[in-house]
N, C-alpha and C positions, 0 to 999 in steps of 0.2 A: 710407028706406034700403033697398036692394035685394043688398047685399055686404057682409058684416062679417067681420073675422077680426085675432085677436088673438093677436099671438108670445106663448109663455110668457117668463118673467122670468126674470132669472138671478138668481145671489146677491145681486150686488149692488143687486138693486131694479129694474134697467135692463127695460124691456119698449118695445114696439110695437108696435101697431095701426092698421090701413087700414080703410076701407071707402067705399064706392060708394052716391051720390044715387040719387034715381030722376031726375036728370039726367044721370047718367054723368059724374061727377065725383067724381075720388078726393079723399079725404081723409085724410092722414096724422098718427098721433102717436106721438113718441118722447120717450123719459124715459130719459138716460143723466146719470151723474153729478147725480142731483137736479135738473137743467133739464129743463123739458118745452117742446117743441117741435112747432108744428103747422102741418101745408102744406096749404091747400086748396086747391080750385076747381085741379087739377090735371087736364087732358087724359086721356081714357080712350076707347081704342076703344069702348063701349057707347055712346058717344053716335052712332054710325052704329047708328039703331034699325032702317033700313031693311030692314042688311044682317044681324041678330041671328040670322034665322030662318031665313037662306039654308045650306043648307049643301054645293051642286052647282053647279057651272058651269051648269049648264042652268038650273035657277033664277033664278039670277046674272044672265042673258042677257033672260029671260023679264023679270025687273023690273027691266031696266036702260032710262035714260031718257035716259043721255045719257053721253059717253065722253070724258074727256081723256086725250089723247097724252102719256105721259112719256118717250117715246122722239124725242130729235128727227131722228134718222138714220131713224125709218119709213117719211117721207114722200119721202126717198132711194133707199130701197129698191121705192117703187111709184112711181118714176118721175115722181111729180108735183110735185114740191118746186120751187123755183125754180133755176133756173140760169144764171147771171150768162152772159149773149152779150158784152159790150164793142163794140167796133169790129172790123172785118173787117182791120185795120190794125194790131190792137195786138200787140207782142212785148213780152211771152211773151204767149202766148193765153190768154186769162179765162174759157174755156167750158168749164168743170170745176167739180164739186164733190171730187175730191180728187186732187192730181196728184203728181208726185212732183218730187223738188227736190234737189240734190247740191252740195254744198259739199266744195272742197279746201282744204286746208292744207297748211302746209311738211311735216308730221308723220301726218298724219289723214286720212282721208276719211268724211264724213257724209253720211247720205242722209235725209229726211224725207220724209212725208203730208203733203201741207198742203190743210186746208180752207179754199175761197174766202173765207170769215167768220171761222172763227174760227182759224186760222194754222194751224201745224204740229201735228198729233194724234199720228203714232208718227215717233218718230227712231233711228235707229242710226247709230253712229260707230264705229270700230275703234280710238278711243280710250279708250271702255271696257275696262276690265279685263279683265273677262271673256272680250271679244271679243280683247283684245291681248295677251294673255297665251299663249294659242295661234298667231299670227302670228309669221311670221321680221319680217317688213315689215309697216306699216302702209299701204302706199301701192302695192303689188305688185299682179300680177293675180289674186293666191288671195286678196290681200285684198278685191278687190272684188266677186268671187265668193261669197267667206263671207258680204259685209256684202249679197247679196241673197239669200243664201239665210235670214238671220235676220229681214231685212226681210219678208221673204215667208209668215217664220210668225208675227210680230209683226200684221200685217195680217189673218192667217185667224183666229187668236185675238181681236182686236179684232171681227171681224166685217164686215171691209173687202176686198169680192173681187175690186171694179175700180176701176182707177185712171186715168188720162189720164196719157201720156207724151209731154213735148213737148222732150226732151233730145233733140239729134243724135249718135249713135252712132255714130262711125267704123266703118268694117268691120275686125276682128281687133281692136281697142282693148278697154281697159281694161271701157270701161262698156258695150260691147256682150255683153262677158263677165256684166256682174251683169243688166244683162234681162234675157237669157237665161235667170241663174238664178232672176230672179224669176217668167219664164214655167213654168220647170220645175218652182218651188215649189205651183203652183197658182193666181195673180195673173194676171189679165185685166188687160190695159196697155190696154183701151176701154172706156170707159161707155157703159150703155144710152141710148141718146136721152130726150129729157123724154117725156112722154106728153102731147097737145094734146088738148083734145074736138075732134072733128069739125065742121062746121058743118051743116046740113042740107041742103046740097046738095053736098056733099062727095062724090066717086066713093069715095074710097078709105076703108074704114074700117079702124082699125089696132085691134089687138086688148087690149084693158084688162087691165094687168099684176096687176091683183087677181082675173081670172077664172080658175079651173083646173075640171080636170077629175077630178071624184071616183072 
């Protein structure tokens, strides 16, 4: 046993006590109403001994041996991730990791993110409340103006600063109005290209989106 500790009692008798193996397993007991009851072999951060004694990032780095990704958007942001090409043929075009997508209704208009895998990630409709509640019209041109400019900070908040836009935009129209405001909000309507290794006889070398300058 390497952790003990024991609640005091109340009136009524009722108490409660934990304590920790020297495997890093809790062990719980409680006595409420004259029943006792005991939980063991419960999960407990101490059983990562590795990490007991770290107590700095630099440390941390020094005895680290190997790294899982719980971010699956990382490998997005450094350009190497995969990214679906399709055919030179297909409409709509497939070569996006998040593009954007517009739905009308008799009443509504919605706009979504959608990733190639896993579908739509952030939506806005000016059939929200929120958002309709302040509109004369849901289907006007302030309306679609509004629905990019919310779009636009739903995306910076998420962490999503470029997108693929493969809508046709009439000139003076509706939804040339909401790029616009999605351009003005801060949203990059182009993706970075993938990143390729080079071959070794390659002329051209392109620069590795993980390199910076200190």
């Amino acid at each position: 046993m390497i952790l003990h500790n024991r609640l005091p009692a109340d009136d009524a008798g009722n108490f409660g006590s934990i304590y920790v193996d020297i495997r890093g397993l809790y062990h719980i007991t409680i006595k409420m109403n004259g029943v006792v009851r005991t939980f063991g072999s419960i999960n407990s951060p101490l059983r990562l001994g590795c990490s007991r004694n770290l107590h700095a990032n630099a440390d941390l780095l020094e005895n680290c041996t190997s790294v899982k990704n719980r971010n699956p958007r990382n490998l997005e942001l450094l350009r190497i991730a995969r990214k679906p090409t399709g055919y030179h043929l297909d409409r709509p075009v497939r070569e996006y990791w998040h593009t954007l997508k517009l739905s009308k209704a008799a009443r509504y208009v919605a706009a979504s993110i959608c990733h190639f895998e896993y579908g739509p990630v952030i939506t806005v409709s000016t059939n929200e409340w929120a958002l309709k509640k302040q509109l004369y019209r849901t289907t006007d041109t302030a309306a679609y103006i509004n629905l990019g400019r919310v779009l636009a900070q739903r995306c910076l908040e998420s962490g999503i600063s470029s997108i693929t836009c493969y809508l046709d935009a009439p000139e003076g129209g509706k939804l040339e109005a909401m790029i616009k405001e999605l351009e003005k909000g801060g949203l990059k309507l182009t993706e970075p290209s993938r990143y390729k290794k080079p071959n070794p006889w390659d002329q051209f070398r392109p620069e590795k989106p993980w390199d910076y300058e200190k």
